[in-house]
C-alpha positions in Angstrom: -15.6 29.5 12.5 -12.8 27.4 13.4 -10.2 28.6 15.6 -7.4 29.8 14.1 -4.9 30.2 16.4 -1.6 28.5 16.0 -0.9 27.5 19.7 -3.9 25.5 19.9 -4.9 22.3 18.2 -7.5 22.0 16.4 -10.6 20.9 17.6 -12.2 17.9 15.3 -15.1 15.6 15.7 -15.3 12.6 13.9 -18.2 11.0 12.1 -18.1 7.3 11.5 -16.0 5.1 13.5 -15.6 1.8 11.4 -12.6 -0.3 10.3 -10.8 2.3 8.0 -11.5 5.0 10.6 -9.7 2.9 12.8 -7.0 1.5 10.8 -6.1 4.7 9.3 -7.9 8.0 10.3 -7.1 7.9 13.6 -3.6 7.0 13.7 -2.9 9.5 11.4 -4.3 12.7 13.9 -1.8 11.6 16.2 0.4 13.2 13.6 -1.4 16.7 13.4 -2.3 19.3 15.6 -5.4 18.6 16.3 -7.1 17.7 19.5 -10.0 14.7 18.5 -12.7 16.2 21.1 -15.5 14.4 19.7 -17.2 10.7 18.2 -20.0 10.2 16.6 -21.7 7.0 15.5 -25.1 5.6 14.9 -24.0 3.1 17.1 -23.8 4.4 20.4 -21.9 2.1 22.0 -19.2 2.1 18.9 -18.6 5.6 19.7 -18.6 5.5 23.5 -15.7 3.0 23.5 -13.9 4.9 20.0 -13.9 8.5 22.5 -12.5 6.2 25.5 -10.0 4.3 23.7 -8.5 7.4 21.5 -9.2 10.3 24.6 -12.0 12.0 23.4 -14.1 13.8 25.5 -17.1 13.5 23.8 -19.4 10.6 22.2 -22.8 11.3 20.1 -25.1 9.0 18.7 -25.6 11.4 15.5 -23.4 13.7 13.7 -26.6 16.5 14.1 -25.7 16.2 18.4 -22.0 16.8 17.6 -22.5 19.8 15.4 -25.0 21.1 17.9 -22.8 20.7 20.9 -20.3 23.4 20.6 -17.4 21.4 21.1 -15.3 21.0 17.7 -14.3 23.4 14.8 -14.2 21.1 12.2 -16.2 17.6 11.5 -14.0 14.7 9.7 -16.6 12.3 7.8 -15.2 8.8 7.8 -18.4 7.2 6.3 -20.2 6.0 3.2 -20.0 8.5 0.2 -24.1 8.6 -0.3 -24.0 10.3 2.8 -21.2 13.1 2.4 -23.2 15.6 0.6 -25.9 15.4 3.5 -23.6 15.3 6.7 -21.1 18.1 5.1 -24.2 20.9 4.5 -25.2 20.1 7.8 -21.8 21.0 9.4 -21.5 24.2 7.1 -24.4 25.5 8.6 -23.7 24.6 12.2 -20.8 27.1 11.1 -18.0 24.1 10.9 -15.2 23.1 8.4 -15.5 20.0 6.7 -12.9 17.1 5.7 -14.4 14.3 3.8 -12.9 10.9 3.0 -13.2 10.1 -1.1 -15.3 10.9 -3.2 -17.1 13.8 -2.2 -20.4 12.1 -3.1 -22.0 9.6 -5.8 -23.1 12.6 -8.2 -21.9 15.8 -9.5 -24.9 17.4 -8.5 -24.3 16.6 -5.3 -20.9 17.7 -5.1 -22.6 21.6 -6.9 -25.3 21.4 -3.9 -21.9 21.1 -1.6 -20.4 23.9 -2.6 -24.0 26.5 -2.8 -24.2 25.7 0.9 -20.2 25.6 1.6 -20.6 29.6 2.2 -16.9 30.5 3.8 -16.2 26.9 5.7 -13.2 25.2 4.4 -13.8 21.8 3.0 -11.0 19.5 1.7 -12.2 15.8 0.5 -9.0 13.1 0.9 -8.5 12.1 -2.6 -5.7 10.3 -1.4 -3.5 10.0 -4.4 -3.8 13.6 -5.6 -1.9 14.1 -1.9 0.8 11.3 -1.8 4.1 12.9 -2.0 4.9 11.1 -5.4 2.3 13.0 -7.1 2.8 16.3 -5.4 6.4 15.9 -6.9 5.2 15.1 -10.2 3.2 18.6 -10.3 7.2 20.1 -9.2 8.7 18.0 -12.2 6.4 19.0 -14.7 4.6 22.3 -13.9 3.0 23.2 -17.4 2.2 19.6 -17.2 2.6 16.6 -19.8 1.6 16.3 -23.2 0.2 12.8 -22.1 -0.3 10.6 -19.7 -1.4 7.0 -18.5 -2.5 5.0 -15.7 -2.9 1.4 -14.6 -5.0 0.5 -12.0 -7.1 -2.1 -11.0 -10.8 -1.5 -11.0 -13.8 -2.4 -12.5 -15.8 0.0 -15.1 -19.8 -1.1 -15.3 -21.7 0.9 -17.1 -24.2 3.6 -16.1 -28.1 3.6 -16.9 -30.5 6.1 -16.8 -29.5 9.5 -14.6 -27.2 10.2 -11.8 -26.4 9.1 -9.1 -25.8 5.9 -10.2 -25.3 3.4 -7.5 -22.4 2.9 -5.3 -19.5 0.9 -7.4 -16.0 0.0 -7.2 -15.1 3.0 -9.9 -16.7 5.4 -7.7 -14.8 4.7 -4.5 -11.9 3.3 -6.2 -11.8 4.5 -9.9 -11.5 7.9 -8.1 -8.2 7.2 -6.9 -6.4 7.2 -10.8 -8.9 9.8 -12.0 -7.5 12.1 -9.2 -4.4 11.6 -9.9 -4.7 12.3 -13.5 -6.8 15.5 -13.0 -4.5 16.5 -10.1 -1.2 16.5 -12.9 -2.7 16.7 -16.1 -5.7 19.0 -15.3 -9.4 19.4 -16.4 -11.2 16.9 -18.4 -13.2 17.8 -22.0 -14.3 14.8 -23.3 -14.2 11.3 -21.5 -14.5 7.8 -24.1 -14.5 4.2 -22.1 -13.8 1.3 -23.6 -15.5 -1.9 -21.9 -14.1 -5.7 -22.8 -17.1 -8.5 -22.0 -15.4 -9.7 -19.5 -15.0 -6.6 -17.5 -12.2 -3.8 -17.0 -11.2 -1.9 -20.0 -10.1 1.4 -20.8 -11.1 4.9 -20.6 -9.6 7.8 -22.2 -9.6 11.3 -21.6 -9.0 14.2 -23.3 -7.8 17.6 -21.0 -8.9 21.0 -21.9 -4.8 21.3 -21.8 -4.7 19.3 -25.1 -3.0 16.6 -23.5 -4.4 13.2 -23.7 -4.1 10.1 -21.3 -5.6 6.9 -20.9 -7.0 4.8 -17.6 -6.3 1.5 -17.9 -9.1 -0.6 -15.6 -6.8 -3.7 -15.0 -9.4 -5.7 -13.3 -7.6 -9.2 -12.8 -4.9 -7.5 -11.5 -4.3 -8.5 -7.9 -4.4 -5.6 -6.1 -2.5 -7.1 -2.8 0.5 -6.7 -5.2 2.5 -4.2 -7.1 -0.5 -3.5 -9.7 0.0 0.6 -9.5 1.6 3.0 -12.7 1.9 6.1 -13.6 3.5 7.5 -16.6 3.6 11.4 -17.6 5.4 12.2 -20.7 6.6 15.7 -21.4 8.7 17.9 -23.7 11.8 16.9 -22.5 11.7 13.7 -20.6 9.2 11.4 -18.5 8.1 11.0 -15.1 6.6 7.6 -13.6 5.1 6.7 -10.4 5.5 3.2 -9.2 3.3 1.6 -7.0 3.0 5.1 -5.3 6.5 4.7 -3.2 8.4 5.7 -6.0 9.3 8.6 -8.3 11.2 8.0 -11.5 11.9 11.0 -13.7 13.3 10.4 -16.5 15.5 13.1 -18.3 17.1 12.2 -22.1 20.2 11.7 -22.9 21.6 11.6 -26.5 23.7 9.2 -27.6 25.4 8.4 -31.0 23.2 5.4 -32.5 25.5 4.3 -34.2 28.8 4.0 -31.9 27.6 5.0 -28.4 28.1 2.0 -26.6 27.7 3.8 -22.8 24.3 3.5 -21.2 25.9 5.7 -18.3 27.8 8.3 -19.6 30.0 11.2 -18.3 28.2 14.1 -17.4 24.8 14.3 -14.8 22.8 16.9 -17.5 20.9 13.3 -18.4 19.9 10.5 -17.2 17.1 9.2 -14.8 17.0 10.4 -10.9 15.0 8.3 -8.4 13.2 9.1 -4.9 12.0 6.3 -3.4 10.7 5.8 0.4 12.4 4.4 2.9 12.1 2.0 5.5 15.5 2.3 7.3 14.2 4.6 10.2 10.9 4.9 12.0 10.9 8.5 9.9 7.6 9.6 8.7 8.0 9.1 5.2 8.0 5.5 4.9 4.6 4.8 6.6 2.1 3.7 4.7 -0.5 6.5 5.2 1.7 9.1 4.0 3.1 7.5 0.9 -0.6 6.6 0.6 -1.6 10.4 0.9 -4.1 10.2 3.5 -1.5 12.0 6.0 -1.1 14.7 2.7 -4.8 15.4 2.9 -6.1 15.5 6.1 -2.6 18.1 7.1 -3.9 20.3 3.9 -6.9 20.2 5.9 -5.6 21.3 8.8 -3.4 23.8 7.3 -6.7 25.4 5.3 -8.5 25.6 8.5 -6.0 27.6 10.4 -5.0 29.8 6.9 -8.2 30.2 5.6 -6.4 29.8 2.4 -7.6 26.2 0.1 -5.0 23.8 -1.1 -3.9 23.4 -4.3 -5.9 20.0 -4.9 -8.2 18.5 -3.2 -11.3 21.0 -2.9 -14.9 21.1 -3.5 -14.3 22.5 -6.9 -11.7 19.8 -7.4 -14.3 17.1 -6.1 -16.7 18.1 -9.2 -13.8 17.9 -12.0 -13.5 14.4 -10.8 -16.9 13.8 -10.7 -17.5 14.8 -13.7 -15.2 12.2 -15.2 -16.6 9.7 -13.0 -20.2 10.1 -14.8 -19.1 10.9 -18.0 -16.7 7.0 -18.2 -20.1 5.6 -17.2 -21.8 6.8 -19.6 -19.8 6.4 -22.3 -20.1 2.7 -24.1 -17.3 3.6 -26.7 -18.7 7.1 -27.5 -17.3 10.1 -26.2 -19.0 11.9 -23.6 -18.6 16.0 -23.0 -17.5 16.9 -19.5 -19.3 20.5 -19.1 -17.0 23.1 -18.1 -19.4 24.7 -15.7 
């Protein structure tokens, strides 16, 4: 059981201490309350010098040895997604919450096998865009949420053979990024139909159990060192797009006279489009990369659910299988549509 008490940090271990632990997992607990106690690596040495260099007081050759020593409360798995389901049942039965970087695992079965064993541990996997602060304000702008949707993004979309878990691709650890986001404003997913060009890419389209529809375009070409990133959610009474994640556009109507109306600004503030967009003025949290990015968003829902016992509102075991779900279903679609079980 983690400990719970609000004038102590946190005690985490973490698991894996490659180059995106470094470049952005641990900078971002200098944020939090939490205290990093522990590293573990299969390379010994890796870990050692990761404890020394970041103040931990503890360095294991195997994520087993940290469970076993008695020195954290929660595990944070910074490593491949094949072994996620593995490393995460071991913690819940050493009696430790989990945080898992994307996705939860390369199957939905895996992800069902995660949450038989997840007993009353917290577990919160960083889906990173369901967390950044644009999409959390897209939920606020539209909370019966849109009557459709789309995304651009760039990724690949192969095409899946035989059963799952199908092996490790570009849409599972990126394509998960736009299909969170998607499921995180639009909601669940019924029926999943991908469309795939000969020369790779395409589109997939998805059909929510709201009766909303919306549609992933796979831009592979686009560079994605460069503004490649949109969002648009269409509602009742207006629009609201994310651009390139730093910035929130919703878009409320106006009504002018098409025939004589020659103001595109006109009196009044009832219409009109309002803007948030980060800033880079100050050395204030919100402009930094791995908060606009949501990594920051999900590993302090984390922290939050392990103190409050209470799960966030995305980013959970249960919401690791919707995504899933989707994941599997695009691959094995070739132009037909593909049921996403409800179960």
């Amino acid at each position: 059981m983690s400990n719970t008490s609000p004038d102590v940090p946190l005690r985490v271990g973490l698991v894996g201490a490659g180059a995106h632990a470094h470049r952005n997992i641990l900078p971002t607990l200098g944020m939090l309350d939490v205290e990093l106690v522990a590293v573990a690596d299969m390379d010994s040495d890796r870990a050692r010098e990761t404890a020394r260099r970041h103040g931990a007081a503890h360095s294991f050759g195997s994520a087993e040895e940290m469970y076993a020593s008695g020195e954290i409360d929660a595990a944070l798995l910074v490593v491949s997604p094949t072994l996620h389901p593995t490393l995460a049942i071991q913690a819940f039965e050493a009696g430790l919450d989990v945080w898992s970087e994307k996705p939860a695992a390369a199957a939905s079965s895996q992800v069902r096998e995660m949450l038989e064993h997840r007993g009353d541990q917290v577990c919160v996997v960083g889906y990173k865009k369901a967390f950044m602060p644009s999409a959390v304000k897209a939920r606020e702008l539209l909370p019966t949420g849109p009557r459709s949707a789309s995304a651009v993004y760039p990724v690949s979309l192969p095409l899946g053979e035989g059963e799952a878990p199908y092996p490790v691709s570009d849409w599972l650890t990126s394509g998960c990024h736009p299909l969170s986001l998607l499921v995180s404003v639009v909601g669940p997913v019924a029926r999943v139909t991908a469309y795939r060009p000969p020369h790779g890419g395409g589109v997939v389209v998805l059909e929510h159990r709201s009766g909303a529809v919306s549609t992933l375009h796979a831009s592979l070409g686009a560079p994605k060192f460069q503004p490649c990133e949109r969002y648009l959610f269409a509602a009742d009474d207006g629009a609201v797009e994310i651009i390139n994640t730093r910035k929130v556009i919703h878009r409320r109507p106006f009504w002018p006279d098409y025939n004589s109306d020659d103001n595109f600004a006109p009196v009044g503030q009832e219409g009109g489009s309002l803007v948030w967009e980060a800033q880079d003025t100050m050395a204030t949290l919100q402009g930094k990369n791995v908060v606009t990015q949501g990594i920051y968003g999900g590993l302090h829902a984390f922290v939050e659910a392990a103190r409050t016992r209470r799960a966030p509102e995305v980013g959970t075991l249960e919401f690791a299988l919707e995504v899933t779900k989707v994941y599997e279903a695009a691959l094995r679609s070739n132009g037909n549509p593909v049921e996403v079980d409800a179960a």
